[in-house]
N, C-alpha and C positions, 0 to 999 in steps of 0.2 A: 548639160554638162557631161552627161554619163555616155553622150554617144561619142564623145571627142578619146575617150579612153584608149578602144582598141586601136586610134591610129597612133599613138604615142612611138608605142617599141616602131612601127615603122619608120617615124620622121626619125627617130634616133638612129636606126642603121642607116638612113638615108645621109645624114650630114657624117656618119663616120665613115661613108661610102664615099662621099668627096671627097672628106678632112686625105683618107689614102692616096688619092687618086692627086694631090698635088705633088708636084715635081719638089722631088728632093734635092739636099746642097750635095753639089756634083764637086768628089773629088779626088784629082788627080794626081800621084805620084812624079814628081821631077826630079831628085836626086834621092839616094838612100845611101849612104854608108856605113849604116850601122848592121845590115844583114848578115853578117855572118859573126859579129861578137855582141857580146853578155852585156852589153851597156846599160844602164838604169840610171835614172836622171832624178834625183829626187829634190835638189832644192832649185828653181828655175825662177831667173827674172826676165820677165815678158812686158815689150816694148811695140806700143802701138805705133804705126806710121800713117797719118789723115791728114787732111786740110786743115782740120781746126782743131784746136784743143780739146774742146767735148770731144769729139768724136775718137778723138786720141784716149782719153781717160773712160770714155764710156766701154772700148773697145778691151784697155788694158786691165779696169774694173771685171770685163765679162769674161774673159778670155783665164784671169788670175782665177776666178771662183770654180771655173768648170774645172778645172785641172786640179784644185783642191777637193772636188765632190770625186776625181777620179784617183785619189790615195795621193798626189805631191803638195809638196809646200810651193808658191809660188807669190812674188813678189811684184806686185802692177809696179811698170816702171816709171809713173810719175810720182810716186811717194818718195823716190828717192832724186830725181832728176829736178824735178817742177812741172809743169805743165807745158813746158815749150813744146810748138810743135817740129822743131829742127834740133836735131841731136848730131853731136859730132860721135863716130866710134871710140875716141878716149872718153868720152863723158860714158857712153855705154858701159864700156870696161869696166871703167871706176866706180862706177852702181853697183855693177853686179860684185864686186869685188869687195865692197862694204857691206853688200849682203849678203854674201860666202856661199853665195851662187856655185852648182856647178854646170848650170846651161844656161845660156840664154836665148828666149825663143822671140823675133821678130815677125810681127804680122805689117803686114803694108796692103794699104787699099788701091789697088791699084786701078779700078774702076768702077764706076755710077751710075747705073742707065735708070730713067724713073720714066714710064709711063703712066698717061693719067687715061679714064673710062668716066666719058660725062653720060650719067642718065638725065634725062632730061626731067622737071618737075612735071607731075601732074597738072591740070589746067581744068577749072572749074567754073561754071555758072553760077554765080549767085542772083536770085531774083528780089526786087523790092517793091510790093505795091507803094501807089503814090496814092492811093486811097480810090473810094467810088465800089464800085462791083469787083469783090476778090476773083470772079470768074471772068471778066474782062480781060484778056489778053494785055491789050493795049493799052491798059492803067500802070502797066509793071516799068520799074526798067534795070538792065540788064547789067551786070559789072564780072568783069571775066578775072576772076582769081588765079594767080599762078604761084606754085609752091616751086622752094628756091631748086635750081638743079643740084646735084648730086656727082659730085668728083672724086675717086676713087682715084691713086694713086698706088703704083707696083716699083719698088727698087730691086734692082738684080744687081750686086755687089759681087767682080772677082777683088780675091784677094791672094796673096801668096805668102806661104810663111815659113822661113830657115830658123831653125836648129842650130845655134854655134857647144861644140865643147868649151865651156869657160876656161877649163884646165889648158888645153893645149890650144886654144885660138883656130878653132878652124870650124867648121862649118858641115853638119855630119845627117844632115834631112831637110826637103824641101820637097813643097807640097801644092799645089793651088786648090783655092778651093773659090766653086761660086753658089751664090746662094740666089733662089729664084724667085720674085714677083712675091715678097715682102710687103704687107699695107706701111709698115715703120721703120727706120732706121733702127729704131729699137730692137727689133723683132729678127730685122737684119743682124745685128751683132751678137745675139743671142745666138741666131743660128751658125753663124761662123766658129765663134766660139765654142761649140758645141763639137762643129766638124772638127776643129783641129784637137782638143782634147783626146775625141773617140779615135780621130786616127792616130793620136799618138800613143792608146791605150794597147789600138790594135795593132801597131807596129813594136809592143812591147819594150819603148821608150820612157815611161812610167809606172808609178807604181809597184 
């Protein structure tokens, strides 16, 4: 046991050598109007756009908490709407307006690419004498064990998300962002949501 000591700290820099080396969520600037005035956004209701409902609620659940770890109040927009996944913009409005919103931020997924990496299983000999002389070759017989393969699954999510002023109706930041070869959707909306908070921290949009 005592010899496995000294490689520890190396296996440790070694997986925080990788953990850096993966591809970060890339993201890009498309519209900004807020660059030359003092605006600050502090009550925001945020409205996911997916395929399904989870993915709608998980998106607006993740996207609501980072923004609150970043100084705003913010309001997932299925607490107030319901869980449809099809919103009319009056039904938007009227959320945010029950919730005395002064922004509302819409993320929309607007694409899903999942690739899969099959390792193949190990494949094993198993021997069983049939009895007679255990050194007898030809007393044995042979059964080939295969352990199951191994499928690894990557999602790469773009996504793009506007900024409207609730006050004045108009639409004042917009941003894409993608996020790369994810093992989970989970993991996927965590990270999106992460991007668009930081960049709304860094656009000093909040807070």
């Amino acid at each position: 046991m005592d010899t496995l000591k000294p490689r520890l700290p190396w296996l440790l820099a070694l997986a925080v050598f990788f953990a850096s080396c993966a591809q970060q969520t890339e993201v890009i600037k498309l519209y900004d109007d807020t660059a030359n005035s003092d605006l600050r956004y502090q009550r925001i209701f945020v409205v996911g756009i997916a395929g399904d409902t989870q993915t709608r609620q998980r998106l607006e659940d993740s996207i609501a908490e980072q923004l609150r770890s970043a100084g705003a109040i913010a309001i997932a927009g299925h607490t107030e709407t319901g869980p449809e996944t099809t919103l009319l913009q009056d039904d938007i409005d009227e959320a945010a307006r029950r919730s005395a919103a002064d922004a509302i931020l819409v993320t929309h997924i607007v694409s899903v690419a999942t690739s899969a990496d099959i390792e193949e299983g190990r494949v094993d000999m198993v021997a069983e004498c049939r009895g007679g002389d255990p050194a007898d070759y030809f007393l044995y017989d042979y059964e080939e064990l295969k352990e199951p393969d191994t499928v690894r699954l990557a999602h790469t999510v773009v996504a793009v998300t506007n900024l409207y002023d609730a006050g004045e109706s108009k639409r004042v930041w917009t941003i894409q962002s993608t996020c790369f070869e994810k093992a989970t959707m989970n993991e996927v909306l965590l990270e999106e949501a992460n991007a668009i908070a930081r960049q709304l921290k860094i656009d000093k949009l909040i807070g």
